[in-house]
C-alpha positions, -999 to +999 in steps of 0.1 A: -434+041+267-408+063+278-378+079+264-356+054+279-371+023+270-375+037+237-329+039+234-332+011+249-348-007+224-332+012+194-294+004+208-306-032+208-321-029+176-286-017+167-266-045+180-287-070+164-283-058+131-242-054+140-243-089+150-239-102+113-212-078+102-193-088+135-196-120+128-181-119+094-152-097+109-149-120+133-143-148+108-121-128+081-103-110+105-102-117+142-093-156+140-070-155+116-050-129+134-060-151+169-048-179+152-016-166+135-008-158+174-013-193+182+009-210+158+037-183+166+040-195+202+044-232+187+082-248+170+082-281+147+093-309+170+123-328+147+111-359+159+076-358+148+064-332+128+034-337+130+026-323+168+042-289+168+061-279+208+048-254+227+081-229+227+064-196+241+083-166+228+110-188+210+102-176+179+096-140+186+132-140+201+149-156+174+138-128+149+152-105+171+186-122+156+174-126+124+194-104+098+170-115+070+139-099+088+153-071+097+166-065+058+134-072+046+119-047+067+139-024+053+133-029+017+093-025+026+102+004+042+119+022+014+096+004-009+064+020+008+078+053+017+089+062-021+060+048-038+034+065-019+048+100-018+056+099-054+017+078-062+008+115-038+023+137-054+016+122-094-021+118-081-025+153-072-017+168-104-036+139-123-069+147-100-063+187-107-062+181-146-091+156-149-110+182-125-110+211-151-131+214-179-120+205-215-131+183-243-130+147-240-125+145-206-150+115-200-126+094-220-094+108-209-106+100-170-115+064-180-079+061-196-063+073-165-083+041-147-072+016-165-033+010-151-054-001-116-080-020-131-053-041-147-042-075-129-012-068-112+006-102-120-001-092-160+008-058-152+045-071-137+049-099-166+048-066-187+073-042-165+094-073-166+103-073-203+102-034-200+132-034-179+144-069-195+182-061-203+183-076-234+147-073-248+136-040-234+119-010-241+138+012-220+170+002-230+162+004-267+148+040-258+182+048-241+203+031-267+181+053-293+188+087-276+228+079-270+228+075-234+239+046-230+261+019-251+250-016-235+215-027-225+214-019-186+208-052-164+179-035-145+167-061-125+201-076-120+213-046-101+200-039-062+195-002-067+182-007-099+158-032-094+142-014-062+138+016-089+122-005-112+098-023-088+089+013-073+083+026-109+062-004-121+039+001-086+036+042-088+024+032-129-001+011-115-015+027-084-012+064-090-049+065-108-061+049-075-049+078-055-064+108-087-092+091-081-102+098-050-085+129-047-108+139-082-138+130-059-125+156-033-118+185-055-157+178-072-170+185-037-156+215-032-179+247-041-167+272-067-175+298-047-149+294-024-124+299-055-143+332-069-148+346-038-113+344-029-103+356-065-117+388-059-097+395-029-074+393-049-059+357-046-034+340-067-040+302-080-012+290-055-030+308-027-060+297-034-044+260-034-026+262-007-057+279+014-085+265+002-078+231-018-054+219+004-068+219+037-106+208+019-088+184+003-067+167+035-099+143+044-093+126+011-057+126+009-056+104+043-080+083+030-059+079-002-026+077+023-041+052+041-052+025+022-020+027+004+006+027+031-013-006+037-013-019+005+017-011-006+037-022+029+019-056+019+030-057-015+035-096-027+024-100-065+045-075-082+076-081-065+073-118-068+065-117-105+094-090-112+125-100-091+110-127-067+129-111-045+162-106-057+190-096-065+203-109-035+175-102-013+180-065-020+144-062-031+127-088-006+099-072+016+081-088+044+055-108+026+083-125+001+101-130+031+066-148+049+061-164+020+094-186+017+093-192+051+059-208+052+057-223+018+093-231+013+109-238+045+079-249+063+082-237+091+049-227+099+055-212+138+082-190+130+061-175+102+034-167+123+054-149+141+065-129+112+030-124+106+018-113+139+046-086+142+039-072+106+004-068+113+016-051+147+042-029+130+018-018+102-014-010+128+008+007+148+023+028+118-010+033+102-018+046+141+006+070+138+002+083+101-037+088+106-027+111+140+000+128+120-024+142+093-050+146+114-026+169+139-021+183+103-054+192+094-066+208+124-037+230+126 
């Protein structure tokens, strides 16, 4: 048997054993999308509801119009942009803590995992009556201290209630982010650290030159899976402000939601769908090139 008969038979080895994953991606992932496309090219006929008109591009063009959208689009935005640099930033320093060496750090790194291991829907019942105005914990705090006279209406106020949402999510999510950046720092070598010490480097320098860049795989990796999850958010937001104060805390799955469920009008939230999906490839596209143009330079 020769050498390419031999790849030859190993690449089809390969595909059959791909075959199942693909078909399970294909299920899960490709026909929803595929079909999400379909029902966006299709508008409820008033007449009878039941058989849905062909309308091509209708819907696409009448979001293109559509003030809601576009507000709700900005609140994800702003939503996902704050919460991930400050989960970043927060998860850094967690990761660098839990990665020296003191007493009782088994426990104190399976305290730090237990905000993410919590259901998120609990997890925003309970931010709720933290920030309730009458009932709260923060309140009473501020009342305590003297900074304020009357219990602030938290989730009543636009600005507010993004702040609280974003503070709720960062609670929640930050140990995800320690995590994995703890599992970066563990697989750096020592070495690196002493060896650099003794030409005389500084801990920021050795941060900055050595953890940093060592540490960049893990950080997109973290980056990543947030942006996605948190430009997707649903649960907390629905469970905290559904959406309100006056939209002012709506994203783009509250927004899907009442659309589909409420309105029923199932073509002109597939369309919502498909174009999220789009914006949020196409942003994760350009956030993986960023940091990789990042760590290469």
């Amino acid at each position: 048997m020769n050498k390419n008969s031999i790849v030859s038979k190993e690449r089809l080895t390969g595909w059959l054993l791909l075959i199942p994953a693909l078909l399970v991606l294909s299920l899960v992932f490709i026909y929803p999308i595929a079909r999400a496309f379909w029902l966006s090219l299709l508008t409820e006929n008033l007449g009878n509801q039941l058989q849905p008109e062909f309308s091509g591009l209708a819907n696409y063009s009448r979001m293109l119009g559509d003030g809601r959208f576009w507000q709700s689009m900005g609140n994800t935005t702003i939503f996902t942009v704050i919460s991930v640099i400050l989960e970043l930033i927060l998860g850094l320093g967690i990761a660098l803590v839990l990665n020296q060496s003191f007493r009782g750090r088994g426990i104190v790194r399976t305290i730090t995992i237990i905000p993410w291991a919590l259901p998120t829907a609990v997890m925003g019942l309970a931010w709720a009556w933290i920030f309730n105005d009458q009932y709260g914990v923060v309140n009473d705090i501020l009342q305590r201290l003297g900074l304020i006279d009357l219990g602030i209406n938290w989730l009543g106020s636009p600005t507010l209630a993004m702040t609280a949402l974003i503070i709720a999510d960062v609670w929640k999510t930050t140990p995800f982010i320690s995590i994995i950046l703890l599992a970066g720092l563990q697989s750096i070598p020592q070495d690196l650290y002493e060896a650099y010490a003794m030409d005389g480097a500084n801990v920021w320098q050795s941060f900055s030159k050595i953890t940093l860049p060592l540490l960049m795989p893990q950080i997109l990796i973290a980056l990543l899976f947030r942006f996605a999850q948190a430009f997707g958010v649903f649960d907390l937001i629905q469970v905290m402000t559904g959406g309100g104060p006056a939209g002012t805390t709506e994203t783009v799955s509250i927004y899907i939601y009442s659309t589909v469920m409420r309105y029923l009008d199932f073509g002109y939230g597939a369309a919502l769908i498909v174009v999220t999906f789009l914006l949020l490839i196409t942003a994760v596209a350009i956030v993986s090139w960023f940091l990789n143009r990042l760590k290469v330079s």
